[in-house]
C-alpha positions as CSV (number, residue, x, y, z in Angstrom):
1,X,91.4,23.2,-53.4
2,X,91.5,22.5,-49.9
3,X,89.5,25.1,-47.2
4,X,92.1,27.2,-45.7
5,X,93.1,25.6,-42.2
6,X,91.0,27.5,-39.7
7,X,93.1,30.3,-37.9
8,X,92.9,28.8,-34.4
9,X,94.3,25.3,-35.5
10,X,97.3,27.4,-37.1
11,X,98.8,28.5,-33.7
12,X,100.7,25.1,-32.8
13,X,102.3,25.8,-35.8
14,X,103.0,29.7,-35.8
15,X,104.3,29.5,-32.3
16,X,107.0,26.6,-33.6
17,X,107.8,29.1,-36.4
18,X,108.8,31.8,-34.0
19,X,110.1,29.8,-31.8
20,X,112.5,27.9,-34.3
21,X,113.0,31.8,-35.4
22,X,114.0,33.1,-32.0
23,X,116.6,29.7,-31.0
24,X,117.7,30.8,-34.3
25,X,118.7,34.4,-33.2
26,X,119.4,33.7,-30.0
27,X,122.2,31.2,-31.2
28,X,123.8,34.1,-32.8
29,X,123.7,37.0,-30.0
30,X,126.4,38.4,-29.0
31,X,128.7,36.6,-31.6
32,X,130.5,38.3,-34.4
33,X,127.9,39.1,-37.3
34,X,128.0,41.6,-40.6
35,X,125.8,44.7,-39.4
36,X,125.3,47.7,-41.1
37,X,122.6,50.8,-41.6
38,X,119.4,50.4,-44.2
39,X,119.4,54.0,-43.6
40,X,121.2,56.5,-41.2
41,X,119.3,55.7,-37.6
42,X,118.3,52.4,-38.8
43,X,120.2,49.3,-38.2
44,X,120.2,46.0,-39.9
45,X,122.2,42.7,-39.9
46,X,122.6,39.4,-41.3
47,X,120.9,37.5,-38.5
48,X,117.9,39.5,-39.6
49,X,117.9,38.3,-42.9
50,X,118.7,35.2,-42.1
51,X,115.8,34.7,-39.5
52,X,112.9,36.3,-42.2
53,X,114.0,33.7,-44.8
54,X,113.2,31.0,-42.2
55,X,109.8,32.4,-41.2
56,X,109.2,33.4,-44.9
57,X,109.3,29.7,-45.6
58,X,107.7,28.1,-42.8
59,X,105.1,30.5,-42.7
60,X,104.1,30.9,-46.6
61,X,104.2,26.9,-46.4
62,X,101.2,27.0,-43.7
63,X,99.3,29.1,-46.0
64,X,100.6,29.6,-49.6
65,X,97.9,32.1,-50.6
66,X,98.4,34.4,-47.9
67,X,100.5,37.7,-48.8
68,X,103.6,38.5,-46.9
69,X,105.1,41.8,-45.5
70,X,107.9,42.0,-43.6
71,X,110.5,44.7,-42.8
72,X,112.9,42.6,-44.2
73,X,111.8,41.7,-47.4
74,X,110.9,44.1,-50.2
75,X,107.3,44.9,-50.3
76,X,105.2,43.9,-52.6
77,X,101.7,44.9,-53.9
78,X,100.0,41.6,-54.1
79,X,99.9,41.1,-50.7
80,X,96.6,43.9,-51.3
81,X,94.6,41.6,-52.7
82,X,95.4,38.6,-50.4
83,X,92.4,38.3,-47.8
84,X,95.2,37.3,-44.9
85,X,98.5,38.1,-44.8
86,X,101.7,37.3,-42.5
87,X,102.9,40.7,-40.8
88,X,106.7,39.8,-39.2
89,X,109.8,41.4,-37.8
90,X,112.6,38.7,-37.9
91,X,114.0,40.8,-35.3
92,X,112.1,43.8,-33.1
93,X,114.9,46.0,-31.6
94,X,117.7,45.5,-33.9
95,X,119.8,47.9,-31.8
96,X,119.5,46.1,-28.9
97,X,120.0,42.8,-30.5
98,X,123.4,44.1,-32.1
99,X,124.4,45.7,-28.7
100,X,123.9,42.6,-26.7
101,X,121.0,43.4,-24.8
102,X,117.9,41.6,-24.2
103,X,115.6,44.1,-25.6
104,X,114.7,42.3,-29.0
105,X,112.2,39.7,-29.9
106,X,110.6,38.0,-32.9
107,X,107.7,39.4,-33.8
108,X,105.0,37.4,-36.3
109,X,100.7,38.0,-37.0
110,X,99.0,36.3,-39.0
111,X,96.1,39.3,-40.4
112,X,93.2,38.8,-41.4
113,X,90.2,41.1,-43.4
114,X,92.7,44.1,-41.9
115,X,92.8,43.0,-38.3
116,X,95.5,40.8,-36.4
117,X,94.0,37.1,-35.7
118,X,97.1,35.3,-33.7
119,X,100.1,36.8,-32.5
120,X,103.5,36.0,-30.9
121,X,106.8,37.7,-30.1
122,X,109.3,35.0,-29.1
123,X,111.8,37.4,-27.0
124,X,114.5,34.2,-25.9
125,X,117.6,36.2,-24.0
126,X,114.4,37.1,-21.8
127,X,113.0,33.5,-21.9
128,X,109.3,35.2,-22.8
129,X,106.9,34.2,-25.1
130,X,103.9,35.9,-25.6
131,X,100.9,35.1,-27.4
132,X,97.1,36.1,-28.5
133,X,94.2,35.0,-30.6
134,X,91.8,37.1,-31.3
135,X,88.9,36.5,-29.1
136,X,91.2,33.8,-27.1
137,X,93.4,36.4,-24.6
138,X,96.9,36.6,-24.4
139,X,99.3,34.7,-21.9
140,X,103.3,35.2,-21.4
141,X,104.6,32.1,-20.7
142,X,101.5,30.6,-20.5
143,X,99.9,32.7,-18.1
144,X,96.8,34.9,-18.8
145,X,98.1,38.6,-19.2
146,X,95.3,41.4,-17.8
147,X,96.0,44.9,-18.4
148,X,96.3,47.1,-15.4
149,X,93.2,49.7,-14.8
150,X,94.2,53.8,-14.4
151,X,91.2,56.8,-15.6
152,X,94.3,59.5,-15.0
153,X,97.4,60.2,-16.5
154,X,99.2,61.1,-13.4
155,X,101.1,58.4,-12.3
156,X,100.9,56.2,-15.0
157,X,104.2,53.9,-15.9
158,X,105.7,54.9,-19.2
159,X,109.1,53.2,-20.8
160,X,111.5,55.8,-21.9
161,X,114.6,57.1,-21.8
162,X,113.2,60.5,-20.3
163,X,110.4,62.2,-19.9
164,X,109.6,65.6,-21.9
165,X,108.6,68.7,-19.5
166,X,105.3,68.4,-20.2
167,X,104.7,64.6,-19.1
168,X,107.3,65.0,-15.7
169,X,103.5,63.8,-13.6
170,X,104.6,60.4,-15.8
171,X,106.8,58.1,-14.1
172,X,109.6,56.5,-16.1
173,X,110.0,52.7,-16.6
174,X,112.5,50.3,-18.0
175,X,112.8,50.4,-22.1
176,X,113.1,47.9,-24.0
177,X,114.7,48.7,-27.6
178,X,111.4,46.4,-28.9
179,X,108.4,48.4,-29.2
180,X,106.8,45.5,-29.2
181,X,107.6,44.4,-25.8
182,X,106.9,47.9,-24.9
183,X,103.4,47.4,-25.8
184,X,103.3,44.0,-24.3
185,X,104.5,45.4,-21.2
186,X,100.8,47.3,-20.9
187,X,99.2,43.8,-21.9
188,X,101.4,42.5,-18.6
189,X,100.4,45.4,-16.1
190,X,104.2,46.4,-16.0
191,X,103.3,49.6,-18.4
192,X,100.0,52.0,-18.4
193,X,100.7,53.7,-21.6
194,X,103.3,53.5,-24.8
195,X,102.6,55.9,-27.6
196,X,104.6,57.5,-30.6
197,X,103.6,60.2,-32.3
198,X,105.1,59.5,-35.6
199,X,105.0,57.0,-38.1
200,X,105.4,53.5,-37.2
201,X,105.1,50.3,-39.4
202,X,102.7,47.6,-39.6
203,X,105.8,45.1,-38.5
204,X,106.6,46.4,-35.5
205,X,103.1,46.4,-33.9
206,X,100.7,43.9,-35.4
207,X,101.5,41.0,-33.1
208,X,102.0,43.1,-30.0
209,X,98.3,45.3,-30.6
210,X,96.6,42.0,-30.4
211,X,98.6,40.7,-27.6
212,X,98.0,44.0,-25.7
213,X,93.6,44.4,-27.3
214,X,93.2,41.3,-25.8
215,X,94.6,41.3,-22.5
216,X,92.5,44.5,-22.4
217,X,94.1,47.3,-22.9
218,X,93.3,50.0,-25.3
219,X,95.0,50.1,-28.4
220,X,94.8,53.1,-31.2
221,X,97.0,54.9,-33.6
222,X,98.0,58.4,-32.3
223,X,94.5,60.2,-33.3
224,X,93.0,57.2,-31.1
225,X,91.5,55.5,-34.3
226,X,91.3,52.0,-34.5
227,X,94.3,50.8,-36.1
228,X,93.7,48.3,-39.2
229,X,96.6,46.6,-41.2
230,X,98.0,45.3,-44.8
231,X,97.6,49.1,-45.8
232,X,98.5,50.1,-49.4
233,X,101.3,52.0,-47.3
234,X,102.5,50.0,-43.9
235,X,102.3,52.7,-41.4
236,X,100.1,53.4,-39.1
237,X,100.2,57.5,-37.8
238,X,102.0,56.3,-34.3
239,X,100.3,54.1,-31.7
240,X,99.0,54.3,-28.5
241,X,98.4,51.6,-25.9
242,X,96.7,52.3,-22.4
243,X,95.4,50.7,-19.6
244,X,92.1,49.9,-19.2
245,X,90.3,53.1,-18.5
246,X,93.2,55.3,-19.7
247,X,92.8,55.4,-23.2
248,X,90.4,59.1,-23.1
249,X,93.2,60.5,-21.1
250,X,95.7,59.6,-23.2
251,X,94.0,61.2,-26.3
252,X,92.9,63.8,-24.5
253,X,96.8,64.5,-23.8
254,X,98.4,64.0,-27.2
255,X,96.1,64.0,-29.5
256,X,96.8,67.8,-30.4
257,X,100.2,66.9,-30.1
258,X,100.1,64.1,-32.3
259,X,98.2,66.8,-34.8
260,X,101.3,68.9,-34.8
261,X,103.4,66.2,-36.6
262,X,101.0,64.5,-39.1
263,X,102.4,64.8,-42.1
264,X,100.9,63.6,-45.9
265,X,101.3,60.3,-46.7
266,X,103.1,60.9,-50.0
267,X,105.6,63.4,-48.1
């Protein structure tokens, strides 16, 4: 059997994936499309079925050993024993994709050993693409991203719909439906902090923690532990993503907080 193509040499070929991927969804936006609700909250449609079939097959084809999990595609178990593993969501931020707004992107990671290696989100009604390698940096477009620097939570630039009473010393930026161009906004100095204190999945953040880790910011689940993926159970306890320098702030802010919610694994 051939040695596994080394992960570096793979990122041509990831980044035509996505790309393919995102002209795919983007041919589709604003048209007339079946849409409906996995659950009550949680919106799906058939663009986003149709886009993880694509990736499933050109990605699986770049490395037929490697397990898959994507919020599209049932899960299965083993993708455990697989030592890398594609981490995708066809489409990140659904709503706004459905809703005609640019908010949404195409996020794919390849992990490996538990940790992110490359990632890109393809976001094409905002003509970004973003992409990292671990231990190579992250560029939009091309250009090297650098997180911004803040030690103080005063100040610093948050996207949300509103503030909660106790975070009005925030200041309120533009949000995209995407968590993951949330994140990558810290990665591009347009954020200082995104966090959640409740469960997220694996999906939604794999490619956008490495974009944002190596562009330098600080990225940690909502305890600030390091975050590690392909998890018997695809959730990490919320994320948080700072600034350079702002990451002890942050804990020091919501960790207790973030304690409040944590709730068992099982349920």
């Amino acid at each position: 059997m051939a040695d596994p193509v080394p992960a570096p040499d793979m990122v041509p070929a990831v980044v035509a994936a996505a790309r393919e991927a995102a002209a795919m969804a983007l041919a589709r936006w604003r048209t007339d499309f079946r849409q409906w609700e996995k659950v009550p909250g949680s919106p799906v449609c058939e663009v986003d079925l149709d886009v993880d079939r694509m990736l499933h097959a050109r990605l699986t084809a770049l490395i037929p050993d490697a397990g898959w999990l994507s919020e599209e595609t049932a899960d299965k178990p083993d993708r455990l024993a697989a030592r890398r593993v594609w981490v995708v969501d066809p489409i990140d931020g659904t709503r706004d994709y459905i809703r005609g707004r640019e908010g949404w992107a195409v996020s794919v990671a390849l992990v490996e050993d538990g940790r992110p290696v490359i990632g890109v989100l393809a976001a094409p009604a905002r003509g970004e693409l973003w992409l990292a390698r671990a231990g190579g940096g992250a560029t939009r477009n091309g250009r090297t991203l650098c997180a911004g620097h803040r030690r103080a939570m005063p100040g610093a630039r948050v996207p949300v719909d509103a503030l909660p009473k106790a975070d009005r010393d925030l200041v309120a930026v533009f949000k995209p439906n995407s968590i993951a161009l949330r994140i990558a906004m810290v990665a591009a100095d347009e954020a200082d902090l995104v966090a959640t204190l409740r469960w997220g999945n694996e999906w939604d953040i794999a490619a956008a923690a490495l974009i944002a880790s190596e562009a330098g910011a600080g990225v940690a689940d909502a305890l600030g532990q390091p975050l590690l993926f392909n998890k018997p159970d695809p959730r990490a306890f919320g994320v948080l993503v700072t600034a350079q320098g702002l990451q002890d702030a942050a804990v020091a802010r919501l960790e207790p907080r973030a304690r409040e919610v944590i709730v068992p694994l099982s349920g």
